[in-house]
C-alpha positions as CSV (number, residue, x, y, z in Angstrom):
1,X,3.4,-34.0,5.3
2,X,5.5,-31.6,2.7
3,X,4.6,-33.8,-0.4
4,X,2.3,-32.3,-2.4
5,X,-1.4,-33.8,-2.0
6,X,-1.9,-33.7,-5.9
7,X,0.3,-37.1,-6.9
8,X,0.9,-37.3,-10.9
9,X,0.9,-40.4,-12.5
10,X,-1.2,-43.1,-13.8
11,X,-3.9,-44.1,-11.3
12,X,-3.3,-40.7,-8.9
13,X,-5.9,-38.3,-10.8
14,X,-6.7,-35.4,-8.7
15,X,-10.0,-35.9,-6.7
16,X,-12.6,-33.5,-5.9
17,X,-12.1,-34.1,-1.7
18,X,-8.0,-32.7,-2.9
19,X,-9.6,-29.9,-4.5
20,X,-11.6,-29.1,-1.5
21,X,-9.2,-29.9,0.9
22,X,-6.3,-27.7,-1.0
23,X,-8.7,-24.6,-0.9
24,X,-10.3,-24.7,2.5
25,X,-6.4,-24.6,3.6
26,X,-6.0,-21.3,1.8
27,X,-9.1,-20.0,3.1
28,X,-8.0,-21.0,6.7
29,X,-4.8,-20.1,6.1
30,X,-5.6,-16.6,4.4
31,X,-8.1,-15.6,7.4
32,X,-5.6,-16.3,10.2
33,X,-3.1,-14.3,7.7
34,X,-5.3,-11.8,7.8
35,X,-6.1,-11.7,11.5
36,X,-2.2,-11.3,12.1
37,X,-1.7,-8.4,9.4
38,X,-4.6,-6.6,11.1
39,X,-2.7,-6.6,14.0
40,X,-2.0,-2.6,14.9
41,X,-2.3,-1.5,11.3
42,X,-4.8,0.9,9.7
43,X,-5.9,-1.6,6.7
44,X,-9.4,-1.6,5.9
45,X,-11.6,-4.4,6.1
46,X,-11.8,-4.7,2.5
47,X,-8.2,-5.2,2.0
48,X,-8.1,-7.3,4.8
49,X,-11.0,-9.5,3.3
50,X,-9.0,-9.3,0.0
51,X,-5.8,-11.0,2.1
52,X,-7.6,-13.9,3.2
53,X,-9.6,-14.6,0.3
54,X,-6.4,-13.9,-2.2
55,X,-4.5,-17.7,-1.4
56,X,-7.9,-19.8,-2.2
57,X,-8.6,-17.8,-5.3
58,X,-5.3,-18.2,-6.8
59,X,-4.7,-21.9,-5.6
60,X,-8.4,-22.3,-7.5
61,X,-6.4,-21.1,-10.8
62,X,-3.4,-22.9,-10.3
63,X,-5.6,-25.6,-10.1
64,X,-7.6,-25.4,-13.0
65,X,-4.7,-24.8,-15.2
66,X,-3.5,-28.4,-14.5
67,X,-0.3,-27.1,-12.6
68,X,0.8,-24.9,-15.0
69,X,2.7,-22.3,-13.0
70,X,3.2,-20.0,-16.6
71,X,0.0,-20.1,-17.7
72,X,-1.4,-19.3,-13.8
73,X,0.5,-16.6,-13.8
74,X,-0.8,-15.0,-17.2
75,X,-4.1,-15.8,-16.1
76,X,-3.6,-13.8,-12.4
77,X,-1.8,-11.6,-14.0
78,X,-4.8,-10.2,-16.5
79,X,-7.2,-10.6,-13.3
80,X,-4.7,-8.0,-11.8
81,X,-5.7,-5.1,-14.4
82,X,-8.0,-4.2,-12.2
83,X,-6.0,-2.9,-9.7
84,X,-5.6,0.1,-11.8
85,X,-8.9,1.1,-10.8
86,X,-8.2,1.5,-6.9
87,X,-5.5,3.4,-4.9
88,X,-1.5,2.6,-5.7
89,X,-1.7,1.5,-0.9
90,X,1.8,1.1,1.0
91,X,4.6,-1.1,0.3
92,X,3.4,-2.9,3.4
93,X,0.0,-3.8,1.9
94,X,1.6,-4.6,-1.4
95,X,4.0,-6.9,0.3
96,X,1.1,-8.8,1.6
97,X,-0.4,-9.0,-1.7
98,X,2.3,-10.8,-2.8
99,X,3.0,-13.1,0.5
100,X,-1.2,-14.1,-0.1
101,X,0.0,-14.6,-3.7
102,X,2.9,-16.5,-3.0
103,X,0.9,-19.1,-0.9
104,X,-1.7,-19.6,-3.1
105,X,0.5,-21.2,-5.5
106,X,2.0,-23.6,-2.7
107,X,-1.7,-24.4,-2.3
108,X,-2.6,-24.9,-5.9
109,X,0.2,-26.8,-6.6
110,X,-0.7,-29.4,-3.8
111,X,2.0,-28.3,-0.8
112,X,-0.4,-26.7,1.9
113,X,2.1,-27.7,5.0
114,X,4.5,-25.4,2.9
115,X,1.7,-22.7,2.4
116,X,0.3,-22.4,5.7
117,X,4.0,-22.5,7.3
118,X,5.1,-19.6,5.0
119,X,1.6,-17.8,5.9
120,X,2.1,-18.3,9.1
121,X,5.7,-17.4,9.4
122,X,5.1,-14.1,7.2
123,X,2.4,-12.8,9.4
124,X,4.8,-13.4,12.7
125,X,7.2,-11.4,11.1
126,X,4.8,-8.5,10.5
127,X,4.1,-8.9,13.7
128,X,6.8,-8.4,15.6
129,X,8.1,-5.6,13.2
130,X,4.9,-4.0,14.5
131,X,5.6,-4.7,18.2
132,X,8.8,-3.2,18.4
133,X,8.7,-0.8,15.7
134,X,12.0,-2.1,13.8
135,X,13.3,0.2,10.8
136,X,10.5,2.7,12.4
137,X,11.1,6.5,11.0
138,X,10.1,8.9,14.0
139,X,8.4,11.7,12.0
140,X,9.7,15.5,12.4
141,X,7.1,17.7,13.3
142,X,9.5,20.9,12.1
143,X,9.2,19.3,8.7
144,X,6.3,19.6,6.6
145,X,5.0,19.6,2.6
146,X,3.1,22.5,1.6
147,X,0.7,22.5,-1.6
148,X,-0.3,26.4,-2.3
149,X,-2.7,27.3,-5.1
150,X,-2.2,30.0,-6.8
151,X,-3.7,31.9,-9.6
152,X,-1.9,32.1,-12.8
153,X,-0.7,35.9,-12.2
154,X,1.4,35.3,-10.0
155,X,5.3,34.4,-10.2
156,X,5.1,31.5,-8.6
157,X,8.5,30.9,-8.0
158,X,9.2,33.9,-5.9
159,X,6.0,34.8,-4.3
160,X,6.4,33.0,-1.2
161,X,9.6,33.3,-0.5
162,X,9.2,36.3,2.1
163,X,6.9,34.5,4.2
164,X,9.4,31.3,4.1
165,X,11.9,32.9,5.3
166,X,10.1,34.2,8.0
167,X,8.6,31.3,9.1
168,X,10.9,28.3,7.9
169,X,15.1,27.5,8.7
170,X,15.1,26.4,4.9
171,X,12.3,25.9,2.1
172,X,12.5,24.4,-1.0
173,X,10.3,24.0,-4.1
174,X,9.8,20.7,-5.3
175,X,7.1,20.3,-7.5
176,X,4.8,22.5,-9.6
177,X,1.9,21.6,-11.9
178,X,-1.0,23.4,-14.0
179,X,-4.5,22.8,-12.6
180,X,-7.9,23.9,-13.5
181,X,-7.6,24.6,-17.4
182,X,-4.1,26.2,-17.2
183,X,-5.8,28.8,-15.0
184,X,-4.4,28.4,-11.6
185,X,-0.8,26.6,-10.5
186,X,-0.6,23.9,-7.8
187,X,2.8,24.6,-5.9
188,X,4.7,22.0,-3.6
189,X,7.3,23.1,-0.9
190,X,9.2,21.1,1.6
191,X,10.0,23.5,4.8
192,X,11.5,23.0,8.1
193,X,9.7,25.4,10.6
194,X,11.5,27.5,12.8
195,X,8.6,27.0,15.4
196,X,5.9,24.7,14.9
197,X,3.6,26.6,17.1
198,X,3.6,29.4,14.3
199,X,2.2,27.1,11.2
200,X,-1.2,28.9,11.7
201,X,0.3,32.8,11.4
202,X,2.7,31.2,8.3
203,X,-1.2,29.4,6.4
204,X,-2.9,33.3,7.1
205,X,-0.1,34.8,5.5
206,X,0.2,32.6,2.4
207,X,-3.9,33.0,2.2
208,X,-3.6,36.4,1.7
209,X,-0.7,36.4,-0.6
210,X,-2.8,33.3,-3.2
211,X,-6.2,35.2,-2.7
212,X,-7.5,33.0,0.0
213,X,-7.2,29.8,-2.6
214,X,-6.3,26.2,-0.8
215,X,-3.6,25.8,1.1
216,X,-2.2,22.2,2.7
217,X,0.2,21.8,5.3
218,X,1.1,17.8,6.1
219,X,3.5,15.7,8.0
220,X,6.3,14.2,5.7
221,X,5.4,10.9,6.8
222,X,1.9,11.5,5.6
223,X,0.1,9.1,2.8
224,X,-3.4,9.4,2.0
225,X,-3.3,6.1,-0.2
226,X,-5.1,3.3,1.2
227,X,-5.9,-0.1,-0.2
């Protein structure tokens, strides 16, 4: 049951019912992966059609390079280049990326009892970290990031600092950058409010003071990157 289906050797060539065989296991194995990742998470359906389609295809390449874990690998690994054309997603999402991965080359080499158990093991684990919300940061609503634009005439590391200290038990600028030609500056703070219930007086006041430019207030925990 844990041998691999592809035997080497003189009279044990590879048949085309292995092939299928090997690759209808990922696919089974990637879509019940999939079901279980999807369960109370936020993924979208394309990632989650990525997930279960990820073992077959790479189990098809470990397949068609004979076996040949290194030159797999290269070959995934040029495939991959177009990840830099969609959002950088969660260490959560990339994890499964790799756990789909993973499996598809315990597929292509042959050992699908392995693959589908680690599948099927990895996506209980999700699971239950899920369930009972293990390692789980409870957010801080006093806590918040800021982003302020500002026109370039004013001193941006003072210009707030009045309305912070009325609104905020302690503020601290953490990032700047240049935007729009040079023109205007992009300014990041991390604040704890004093009282949350005050956040919309604290935006009116640093509207006025950047000339009504965009403000952002968000949860720490917040991450707009989705895969």
């Amino acid at each position: 049951m844990f041998d691999s289906i592809f035997q080497e050797g003189e009279g044990n060539a590879i048949t085309t019912g292995d092939i299928f065989l090997a690759l209808g296991v990922a696919l089974l194995a990637g879509i019940v992966f999939a079901t279980m990742c999807f369960y109370k998470t936020r993924s979208t359906k394309s990632f989650l059609m990525a997930t279960a389609l990820l073992p077959m295809v790479v189990a098809l390449v470990i397949i068609l390079v004979n076996g040949n874990i290194g030159a797999g690998v290269a070959i995934a690994g040029a495939f991959s280049l177009v990840r830099f054309r969609s959002a950088p997603g969660t260490a959560k999402e990339i994890c499964i990326i790799f756990i789909s991965m993973a499996a598809g080359l315990a597929f292509g080499m042959g050992y699908l009892a392995y693959g589908a158990i680690f599948m099927v093991g990895a996506g209980a684990a999700l699971m239950v970290c899920e369930t009972f919300k293990i390692w789980e940061r409870k957010p801080v609503l006093k806590e918040k990031n800021v982003r302020i634009t500002i026109p370039e005439n004013l001193d941006y590391p003072t210009v707030f600092n009045d309305i912070f200290e009325k609104y905020t038990e302690k503020y601290e600028m953490v990032k700047m950058k240049t935007t729009n030609m040079g023109s205007m500056f992009r300014v990041d703070y991390h604040i704890v409010m004093k009282d949350v219930t005050q956040e919309r007086e604290m935006v009116d006041e640093l509207r006025m003071r950047n000339g009504n430019l965009e403000v952002i207030v968000q949860r720490t925990d917040y991450t707009g990157s989705e895969l």
